[in-house]
DRENLO-338929 format. One line per field, with one value per residue (C-alpha): residue number from 1; residue in three letters; x, y, z. Coordinates in nm, 4 decimals. Example, Ala and Ser with C-alpha at 12.3 -4.5 7.8 and 13.67 -1.06 7.14 Angstrom:
n [1 2]
res [ALA SER]
X [1.2300 1.3670]
Y [-0.4500 -0.1060]
Z [0.7800 0.7140]
# end
This chain:
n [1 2 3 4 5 6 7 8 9 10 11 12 13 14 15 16 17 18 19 20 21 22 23 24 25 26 27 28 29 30 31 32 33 34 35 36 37 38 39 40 41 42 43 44 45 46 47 48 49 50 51 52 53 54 55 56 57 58 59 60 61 62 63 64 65 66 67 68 69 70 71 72 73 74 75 76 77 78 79 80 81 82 83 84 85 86 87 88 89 90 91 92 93 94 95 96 97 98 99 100 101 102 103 104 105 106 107 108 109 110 111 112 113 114 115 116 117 118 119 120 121 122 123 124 125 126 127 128 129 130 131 132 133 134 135 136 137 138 139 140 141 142 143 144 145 146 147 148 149 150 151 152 153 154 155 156 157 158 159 160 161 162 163 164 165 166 167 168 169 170 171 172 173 174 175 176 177 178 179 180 181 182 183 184 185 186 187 188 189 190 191 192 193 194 195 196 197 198 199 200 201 202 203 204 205 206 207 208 209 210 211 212 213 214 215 216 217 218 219 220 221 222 223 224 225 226 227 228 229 230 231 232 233 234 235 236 237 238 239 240 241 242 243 244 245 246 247 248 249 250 251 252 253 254 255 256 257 258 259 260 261 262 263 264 265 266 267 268 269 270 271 272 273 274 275 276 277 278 279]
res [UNK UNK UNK UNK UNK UNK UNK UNK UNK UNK UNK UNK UNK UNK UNK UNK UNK UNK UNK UNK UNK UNK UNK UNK UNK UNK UNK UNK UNK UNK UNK UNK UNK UNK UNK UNK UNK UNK UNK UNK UNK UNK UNK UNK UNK UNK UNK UNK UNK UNK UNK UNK UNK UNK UNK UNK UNK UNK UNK UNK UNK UNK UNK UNK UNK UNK UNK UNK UNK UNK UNK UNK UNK UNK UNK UNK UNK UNK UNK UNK UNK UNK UNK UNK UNK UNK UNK UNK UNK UNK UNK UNK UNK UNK UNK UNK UNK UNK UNK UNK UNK UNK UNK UNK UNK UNK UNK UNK UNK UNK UNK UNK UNK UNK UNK UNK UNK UNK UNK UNK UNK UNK UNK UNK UNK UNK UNK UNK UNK UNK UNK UNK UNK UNK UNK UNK UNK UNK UNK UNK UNK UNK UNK UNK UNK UNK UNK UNK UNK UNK UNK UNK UNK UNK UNK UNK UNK UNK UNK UNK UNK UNK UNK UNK UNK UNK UNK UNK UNK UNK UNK UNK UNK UNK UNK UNK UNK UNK UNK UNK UNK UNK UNK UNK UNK UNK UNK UNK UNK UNK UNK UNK UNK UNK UNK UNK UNK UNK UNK UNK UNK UNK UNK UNK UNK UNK UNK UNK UNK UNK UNK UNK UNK UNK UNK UNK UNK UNK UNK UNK UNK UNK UNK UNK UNK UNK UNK UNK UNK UNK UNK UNK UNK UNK UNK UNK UNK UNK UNK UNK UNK UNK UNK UNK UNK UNK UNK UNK UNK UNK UNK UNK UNK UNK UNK UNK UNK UNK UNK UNK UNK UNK UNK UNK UNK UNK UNK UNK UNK UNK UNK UNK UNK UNK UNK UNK UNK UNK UNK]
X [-13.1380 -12.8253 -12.4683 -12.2078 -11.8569 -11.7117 -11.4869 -11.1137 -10.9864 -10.9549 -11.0844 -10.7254 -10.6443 -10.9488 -10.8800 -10.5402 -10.6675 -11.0060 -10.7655 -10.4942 -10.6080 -10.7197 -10.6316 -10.6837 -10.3785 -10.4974 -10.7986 -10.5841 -10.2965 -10.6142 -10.7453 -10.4009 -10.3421 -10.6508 -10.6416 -10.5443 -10.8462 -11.0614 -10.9184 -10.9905 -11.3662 -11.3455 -11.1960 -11.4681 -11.7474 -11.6482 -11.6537 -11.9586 -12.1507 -11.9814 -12.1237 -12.4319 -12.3526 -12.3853 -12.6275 -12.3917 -12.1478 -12.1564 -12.3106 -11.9767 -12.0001 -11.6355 -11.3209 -11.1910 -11.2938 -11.1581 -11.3176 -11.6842 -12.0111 -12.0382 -11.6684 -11.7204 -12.0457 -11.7791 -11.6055 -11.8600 -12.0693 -11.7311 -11.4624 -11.5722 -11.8540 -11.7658 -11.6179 -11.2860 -11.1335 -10.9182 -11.1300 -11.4241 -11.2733 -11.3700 -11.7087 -11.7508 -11.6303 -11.8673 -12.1171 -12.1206 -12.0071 -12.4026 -12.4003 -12.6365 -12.6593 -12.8850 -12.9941 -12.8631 -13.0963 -13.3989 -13.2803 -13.4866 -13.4413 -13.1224 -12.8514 -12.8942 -12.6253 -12.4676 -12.6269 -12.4840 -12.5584 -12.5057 -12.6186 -12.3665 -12.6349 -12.5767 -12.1776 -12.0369 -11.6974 -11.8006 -11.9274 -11.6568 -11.5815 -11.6252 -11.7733 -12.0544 -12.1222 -12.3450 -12.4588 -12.8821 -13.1612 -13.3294 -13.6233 -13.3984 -13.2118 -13.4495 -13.6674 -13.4388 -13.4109 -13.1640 -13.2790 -13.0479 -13.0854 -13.1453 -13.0434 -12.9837 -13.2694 -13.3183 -13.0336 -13.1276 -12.9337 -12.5782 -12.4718 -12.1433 -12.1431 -12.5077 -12.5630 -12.9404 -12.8502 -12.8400 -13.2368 -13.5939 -13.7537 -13.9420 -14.2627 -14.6369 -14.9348 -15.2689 -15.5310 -15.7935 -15.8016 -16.0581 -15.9673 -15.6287 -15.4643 -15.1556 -14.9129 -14.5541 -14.4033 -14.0815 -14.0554 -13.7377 -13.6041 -13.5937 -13.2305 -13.1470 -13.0617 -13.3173 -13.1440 -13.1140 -13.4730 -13.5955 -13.3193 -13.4335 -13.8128 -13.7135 -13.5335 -13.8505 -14.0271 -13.7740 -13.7387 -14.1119 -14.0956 -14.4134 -14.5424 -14.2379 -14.2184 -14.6427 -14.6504 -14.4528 -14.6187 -14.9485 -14.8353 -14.6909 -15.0112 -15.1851 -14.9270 -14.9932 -15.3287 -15.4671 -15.1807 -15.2759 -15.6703 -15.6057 -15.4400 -15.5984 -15.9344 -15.7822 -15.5171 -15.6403 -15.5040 -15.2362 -15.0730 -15.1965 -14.9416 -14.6811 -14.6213 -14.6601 -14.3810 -14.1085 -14.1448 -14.0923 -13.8049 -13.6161 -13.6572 -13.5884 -13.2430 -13.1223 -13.2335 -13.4098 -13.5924 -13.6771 -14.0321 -14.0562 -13.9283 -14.1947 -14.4864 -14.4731 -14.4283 -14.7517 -14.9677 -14.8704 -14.9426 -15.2259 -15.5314 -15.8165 -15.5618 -15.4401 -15.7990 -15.9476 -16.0211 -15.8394 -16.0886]
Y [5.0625 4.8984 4.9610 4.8332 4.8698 5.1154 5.0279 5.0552 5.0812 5.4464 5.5436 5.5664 5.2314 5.1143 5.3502 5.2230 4.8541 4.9685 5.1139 4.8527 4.6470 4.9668 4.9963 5.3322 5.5315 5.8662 5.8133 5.6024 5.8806 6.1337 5.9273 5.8873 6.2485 6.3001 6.0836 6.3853 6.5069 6.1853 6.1759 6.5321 6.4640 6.1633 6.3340 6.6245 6.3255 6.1515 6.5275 6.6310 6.2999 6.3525 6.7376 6.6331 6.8621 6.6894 6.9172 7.1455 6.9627 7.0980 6.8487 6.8583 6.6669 6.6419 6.7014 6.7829 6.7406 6.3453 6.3265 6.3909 6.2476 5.9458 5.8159 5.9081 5.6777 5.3705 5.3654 5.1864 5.0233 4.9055 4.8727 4.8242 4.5734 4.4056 4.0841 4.1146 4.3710 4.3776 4.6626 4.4293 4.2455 4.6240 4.6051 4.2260 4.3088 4.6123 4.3697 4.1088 4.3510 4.3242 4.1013 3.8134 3.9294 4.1284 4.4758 4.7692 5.0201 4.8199 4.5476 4.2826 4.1959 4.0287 4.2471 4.2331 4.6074 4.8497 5.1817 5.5025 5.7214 6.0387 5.9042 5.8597 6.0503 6.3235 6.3378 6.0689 6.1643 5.9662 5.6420 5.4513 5.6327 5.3512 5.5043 5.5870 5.3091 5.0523 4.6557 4.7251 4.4962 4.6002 4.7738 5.0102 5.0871 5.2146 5.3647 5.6009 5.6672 6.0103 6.1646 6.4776 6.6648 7.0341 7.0432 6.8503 6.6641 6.5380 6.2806 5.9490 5.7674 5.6149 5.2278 5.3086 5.6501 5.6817 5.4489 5.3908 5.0968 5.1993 5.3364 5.2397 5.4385 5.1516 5.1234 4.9742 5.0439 4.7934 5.0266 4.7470 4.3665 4.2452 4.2973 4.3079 4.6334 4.7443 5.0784 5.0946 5.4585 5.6295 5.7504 5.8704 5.8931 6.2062 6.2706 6.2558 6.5214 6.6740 6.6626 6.3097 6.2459 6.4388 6.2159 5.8342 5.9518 6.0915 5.7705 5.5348 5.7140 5.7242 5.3666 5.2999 5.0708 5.0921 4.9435 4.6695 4.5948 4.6337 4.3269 4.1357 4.1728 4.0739 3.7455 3.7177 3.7214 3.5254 3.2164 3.2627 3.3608 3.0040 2.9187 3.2550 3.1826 2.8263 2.9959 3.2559 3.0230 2.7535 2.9536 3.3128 3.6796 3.6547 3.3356 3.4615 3.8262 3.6453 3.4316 3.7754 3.9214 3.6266 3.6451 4.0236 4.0244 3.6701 3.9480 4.2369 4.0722 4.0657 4.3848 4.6739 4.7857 4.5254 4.4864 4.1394 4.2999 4.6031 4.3633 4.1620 4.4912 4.6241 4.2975 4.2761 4.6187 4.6409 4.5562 4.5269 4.2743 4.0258 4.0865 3.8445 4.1446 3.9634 3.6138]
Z [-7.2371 -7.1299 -7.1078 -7.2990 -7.3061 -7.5115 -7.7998 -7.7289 -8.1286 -8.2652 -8.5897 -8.7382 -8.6559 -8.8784 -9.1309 -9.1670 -9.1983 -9.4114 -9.7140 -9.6474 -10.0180 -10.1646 -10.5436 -10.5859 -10.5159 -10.5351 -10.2677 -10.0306 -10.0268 -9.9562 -9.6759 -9.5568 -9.5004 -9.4168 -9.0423 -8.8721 -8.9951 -8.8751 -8.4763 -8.4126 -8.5040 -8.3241 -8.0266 -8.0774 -8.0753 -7.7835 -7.5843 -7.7206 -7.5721 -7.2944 -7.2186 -7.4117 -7.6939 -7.9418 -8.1046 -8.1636 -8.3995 -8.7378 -9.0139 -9.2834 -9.5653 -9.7307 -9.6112 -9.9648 -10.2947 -10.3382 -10.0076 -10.0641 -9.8741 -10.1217 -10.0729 -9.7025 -9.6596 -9.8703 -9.6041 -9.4392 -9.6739 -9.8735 -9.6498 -9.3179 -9.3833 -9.6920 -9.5613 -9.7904 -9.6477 -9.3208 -9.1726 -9.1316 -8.7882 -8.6425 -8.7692 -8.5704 -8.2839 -8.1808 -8.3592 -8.0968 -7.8062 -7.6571 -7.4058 -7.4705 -7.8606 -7.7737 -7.8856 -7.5949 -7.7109 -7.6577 -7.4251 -7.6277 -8.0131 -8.1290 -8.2607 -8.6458 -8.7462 -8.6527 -8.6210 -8.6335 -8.4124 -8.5560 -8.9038 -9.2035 -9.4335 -9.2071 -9.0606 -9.3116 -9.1135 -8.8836 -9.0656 -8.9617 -8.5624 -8.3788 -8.0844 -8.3220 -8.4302 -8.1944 -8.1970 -8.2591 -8.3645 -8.7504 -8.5716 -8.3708 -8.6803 -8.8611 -8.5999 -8.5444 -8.8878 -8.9838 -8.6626 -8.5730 -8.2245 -8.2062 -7.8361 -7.5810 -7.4718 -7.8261 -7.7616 -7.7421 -7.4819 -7.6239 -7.4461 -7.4439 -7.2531 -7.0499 -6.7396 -6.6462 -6.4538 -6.1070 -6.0687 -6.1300 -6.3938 -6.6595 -6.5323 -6.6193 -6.5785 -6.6051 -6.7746 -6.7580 -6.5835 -6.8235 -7.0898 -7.0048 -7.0918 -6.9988 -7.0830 -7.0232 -6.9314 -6.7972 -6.4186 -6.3764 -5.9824 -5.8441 -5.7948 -6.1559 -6.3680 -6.4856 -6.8802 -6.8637 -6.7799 -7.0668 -7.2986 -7.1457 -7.2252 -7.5459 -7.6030 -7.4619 -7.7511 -8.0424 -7.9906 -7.9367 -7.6564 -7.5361 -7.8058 -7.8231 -7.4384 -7.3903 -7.6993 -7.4916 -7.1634 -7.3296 -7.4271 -7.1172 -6.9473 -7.1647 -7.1083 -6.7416 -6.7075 -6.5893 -6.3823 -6.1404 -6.2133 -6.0240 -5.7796 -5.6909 -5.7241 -5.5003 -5.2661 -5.2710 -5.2991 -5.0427 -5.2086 -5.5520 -5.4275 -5.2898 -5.6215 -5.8396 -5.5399 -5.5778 -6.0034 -5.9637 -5.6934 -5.9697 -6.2822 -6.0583 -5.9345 -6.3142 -6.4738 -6.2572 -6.5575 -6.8143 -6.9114 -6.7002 -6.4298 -6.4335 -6.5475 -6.2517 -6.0333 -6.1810 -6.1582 -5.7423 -5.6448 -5.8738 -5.5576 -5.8789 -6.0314 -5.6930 -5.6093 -5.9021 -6.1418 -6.4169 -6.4206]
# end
C-alpha cells in the first residue's frame, strides 16, 4: 500500500458545484440546507480514521425524507461522475492523484475508479466526501466489495491517512525451487502498533495480494530463469548472489515493500535457491 496525498477540497465545496445545473428546485434547496449536515459527517470521518474508529460510525441512510439513500448514492453516480456537470473536475482530480496512475491500495494495477471506502450502499452521506473516496484499479474495487468493519482491526489501510512506508513488512517466501513456488506474506516490524499490524494483514488479505503480487513474481522468474542458469553454470553461487543482491538493493531503493523488491530478497537469502536448486 502506498501513500497518497490527501485531498484538500471539502465536501461542501463539491456539493456546491455538483447541484450548480440542477433543475430541480426543491432537491437543490434540500441539499443546500442540508451542507451543514454533510461537513459534520465529514469532520466525524476524517476523526474516526484518525483514532481508528471507524467502526463505530452509525450506518444512516437519509438525512430527510427528499434526502433518502437513492438521491444520496446520485450524487455520485449523477453529479459527480457524469461528465456534464461542474462537480466532475473533483472526481478527476482524486482520480489521477496516484502517483504513476497507479492503484495505492495494491501498488500495481492502473487506477481504473474511485472507491469508496466506507461504501455508498452503506453511508451514502458520504458518496461524495472526498476523503472517502480513493484512485483504485477495477480488482481492488470490487474486492473489497460493501465490506463494513466491526472494530478496529477490520480496517483496511486508507492512502491518504496510514503510512507503511518507513518499514519492511512484504515479504516472500520460495516454498519449492523446482517447481518454483513461491508465497507472499506480511511481517510487520516489531515496534509497530500492534492495531496496525492486524489492519496491513487484514488489508494484504482483503485485497488478495498474495495471489496478485505471487502471479507476478512467477513470471518474473520465468523471464529470468536462463539468464541466472548461465550464470550460475558459468560464474557460480557467489556471482550468481551478488547479481540477485544488486537487483534487490535497485528495487529496494524505490519501494521497501513492492513485490520486486521482496522477490529478489527471497531468491538471495534462499541457500537451496543461489545454490542451483532452481536448474
Amino acid at each position: 500500500m502506498r501513500k497518497i496525498a490527501k485531498p484538500s477540497i471539502k465536501v461542501s465545496a463539491v456539493i456546491d458545484d455538483c447541484i450548480d445545473n440542477m433543475t430541480d428546485i426543491v432537491l437543490k434547496s434540500e441539499i443546500q440546507k442540508s451542507i451543514g449536515v454533510f461537513t459534520t459527517a465529514e469532520f466525524e470521518l476524517e476523526n474516526k480514521i484518525l483514532i481508528n474508529e471507524l467502526y463505530k460510525i452509525q450506518m444512516k441512510e437519509e438525512i430527510s425524507t427528499s434526502l433518502n439513500i437513492d438521491e444520496l448514492k446520485k450524487l455520485y453516480t449523477n453529479r459527480l461522475v457524469n461528465k456534464q456537470n461542474k462537480g466532475r473536475k473533483y472526481y478527476d482530480s482524486i482520480f489521477v492523484s496516484a502517483p504513476n496512475g497507479k492503484c495505492p491500495l495494491c501498488s500495481q494495477r492502473i487506477v481504473r475508479a474511485l472507491d469508496h471506502y466506507l461504501p455508498k450502499s452503506k453511508y451514502p452521506i458520504y458518496s461524495i466526501t472526498p476523503i472517502n473516496l480513493v484512485p483504485a484499479c477495477t480488482d481492488c474495487n470490487k474486492d473489497k466489495l460493501v465490506e463494513v468493519p466491526t472494530k478496529g482491526e477490520e480496517e483496511t489501510l486508507h492512502p491518504y491517512f496510514d503510512d507503511v512506508e518507513g518499514g519492511s513488512w512484504l515479504k516472500m517466501e520460495i516454498l519449492h525451487c523446482k517447481p518454483f513456488v513461491i508465497e507472499y506474506f506480511v511481517s510487520p516490524p516489531n515496534d509497530w502498533d500492534e492495531l496496525l499490524k492486524k489492519r496491513i494483514k487484514f488489508h494484504f488479505k482483503v485485497y488478495n495480494l498474495n495471489e496478485l503480487y505471487s502471479i507476478h513474481a512467477q513470471e518474473e522468474f520465468e523471464n529470468i530463469r536462463n539468464q541466472l542458469t548461465e550464470l550460475h553454470t558459468s560464474l557460480g553461487n557467489v556471482v550468481l548472489k551478488n547479481h540477485l543482491l544488486d537487483s534487490y538493493y535497485t528495487r529496494e531503493k524505490v519501494n521497501k515493500n513492492s513485490w520486486q523488491t521482496a522477490f529478489y530478497y527471497a531468491l538471495t537469502n534462499d541457500l537451496n535457491f543461489t545454490n542451483g536448486g532452481f536448474k
